[in-house]
C-alpha positions in Angstrom: 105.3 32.1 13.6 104.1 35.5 12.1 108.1 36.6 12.5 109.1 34.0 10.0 106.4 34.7 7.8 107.1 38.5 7.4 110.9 37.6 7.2 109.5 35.2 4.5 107.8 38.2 2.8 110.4 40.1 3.0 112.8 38.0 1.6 110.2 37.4 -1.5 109.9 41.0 -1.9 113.7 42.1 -2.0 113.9 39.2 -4.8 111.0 40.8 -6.5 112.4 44.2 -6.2 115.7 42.8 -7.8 114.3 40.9 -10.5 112.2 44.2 -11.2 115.7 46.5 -11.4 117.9 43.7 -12.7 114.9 43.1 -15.7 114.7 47.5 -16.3 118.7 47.1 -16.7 118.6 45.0 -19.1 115.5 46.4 -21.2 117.2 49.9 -20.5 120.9 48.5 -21.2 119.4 46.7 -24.9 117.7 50.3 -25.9 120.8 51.9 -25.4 122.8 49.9 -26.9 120.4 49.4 -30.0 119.9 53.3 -31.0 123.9 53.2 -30.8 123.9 50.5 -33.0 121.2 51.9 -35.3 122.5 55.9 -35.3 125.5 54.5 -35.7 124.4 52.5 -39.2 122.1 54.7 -40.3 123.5 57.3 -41.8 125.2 56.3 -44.8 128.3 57.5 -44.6 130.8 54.5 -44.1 133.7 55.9 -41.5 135.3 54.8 -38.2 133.3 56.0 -34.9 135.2 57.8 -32.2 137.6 55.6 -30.1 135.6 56.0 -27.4 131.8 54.9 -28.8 133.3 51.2 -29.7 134.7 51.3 -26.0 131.3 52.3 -24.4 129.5 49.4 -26.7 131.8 47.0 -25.7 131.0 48.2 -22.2 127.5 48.1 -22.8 127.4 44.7 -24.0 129.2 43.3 -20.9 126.9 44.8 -18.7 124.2 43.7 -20.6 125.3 40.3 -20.5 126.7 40.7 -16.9 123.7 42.2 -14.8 121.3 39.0 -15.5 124.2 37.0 -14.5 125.2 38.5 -11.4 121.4 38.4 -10.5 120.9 34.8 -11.7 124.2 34.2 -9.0 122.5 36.5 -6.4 119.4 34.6 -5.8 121.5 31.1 -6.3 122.9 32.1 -3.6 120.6 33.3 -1.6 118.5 30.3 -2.0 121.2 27.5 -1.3 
């Protein structure tokens, strides 16, 4: 009985622990990408960025929208 309840805590805790990193990714991922976005606009002078700075957006943006996701799938599965 106490087994299955500290499995059971456990178990709560590792999805707590995940929600907590998946939730600091994405607050963490959004920042980043934002001051890009806003360093990027802000200084007045209308040119191309570097070939690489749209590549790391884009990448930025899937992780951003990829992280909750693959969380979201995690516990789905965990709890099915």
């Amino acid at each position: 009985m106490e087994d299955k309840m500290i499995a059971e805590f456990l178990s709560i805790a590792a999805n707590g622990v995940l929600a907590a990193v998946l939730f600091g990714a994405i607050i963490v991922g959004g920042t980043i990408w934002m001051s890009g976005k806003v360093s990027n606009s802000s200084s007045g002078v209308v040119c191309r960025q570097a070939p690489g700075s749209d590549y790391s957006t884009t990448l930025q943006l899937w992780v951003l929208v990829l992280t909750p996701l693959a969380g979201i799938l995690i516990l789905w599965y965990k709890f099915t």
